[in-house]
N, C-alpha and C positions, 0 to 999 in steps of 0.2 A: 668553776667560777660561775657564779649568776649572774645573768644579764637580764636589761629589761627587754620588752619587744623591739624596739626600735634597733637595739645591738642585734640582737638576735633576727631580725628582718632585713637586714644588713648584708649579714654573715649569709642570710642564703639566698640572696641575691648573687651575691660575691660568687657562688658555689659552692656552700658550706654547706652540710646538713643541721637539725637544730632537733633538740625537742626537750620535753619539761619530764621533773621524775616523776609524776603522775602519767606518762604517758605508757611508761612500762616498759619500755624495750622497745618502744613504736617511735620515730621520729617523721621528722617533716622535711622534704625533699622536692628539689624541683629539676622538672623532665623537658629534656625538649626533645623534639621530632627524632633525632640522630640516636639520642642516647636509648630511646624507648628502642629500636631495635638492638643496637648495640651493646646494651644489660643483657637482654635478653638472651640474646646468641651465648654470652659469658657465662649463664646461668644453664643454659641446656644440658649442661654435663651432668647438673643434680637435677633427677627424677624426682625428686619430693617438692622442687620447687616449682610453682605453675607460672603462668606469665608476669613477671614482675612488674613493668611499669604499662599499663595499658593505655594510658595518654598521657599525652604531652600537658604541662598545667605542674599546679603545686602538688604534690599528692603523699598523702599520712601512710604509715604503716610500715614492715619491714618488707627484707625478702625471703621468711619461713613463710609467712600471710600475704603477701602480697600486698598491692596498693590502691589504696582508692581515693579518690578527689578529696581536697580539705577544704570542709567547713570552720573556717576558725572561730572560737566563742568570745563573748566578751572576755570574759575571766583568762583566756591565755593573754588577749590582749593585754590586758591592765597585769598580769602575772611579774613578778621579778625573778623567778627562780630558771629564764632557759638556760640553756647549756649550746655550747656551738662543739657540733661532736669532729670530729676526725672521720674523713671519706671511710678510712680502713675500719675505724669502730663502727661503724656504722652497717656499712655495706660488707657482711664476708666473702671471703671470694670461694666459691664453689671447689670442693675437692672431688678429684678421681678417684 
């Protein structure tokens, strides 16, 4: 379902993650102190994966690439096409 920003700024507020299909497989996530270690630990088990959330803050991208700070554009702004994803779609959980 499409939402505009305002829904979708909401949702990740709320603890949602969000992101538009021009993003590609990238969404937009928000970290706080606890969870940047606590990903992380979660994540140690896959080697191919490097530090996923490095600060605290909103931050773009996934956890094959990692994340970095978001600059949001006008055009996501004014966009109607976000999507509010599911923690699970979003975030895979690392296999042994």
């Amino acid at each position: 379902m499409n939402n505009d920003f305002c829904t979708a700024l909401t949702a990740l507020i709320a603890g949602e993650n969000i992101t538009r299909p021009s993003f590609n497989g990238l969404f937009v996530h928000i970290v706080n102190d606890e969870e940047t270690q606590t990903d992380q630990d979660r994540y140690n088990a896959n080697p191919r994966l490097e530090k996923i959330y490095p600060n605290p803050g909103i931050q773009f991208g996934n956890s094959e690439v990692g994340f970095i700070s978001w600059q949001i554009k006008q055009e996501d702004i004014l966009a109607t096409d976000w999507e509010i994803l599911e923690v699970a779609e979003a975030i895979p959980v690392a296999t042994e």
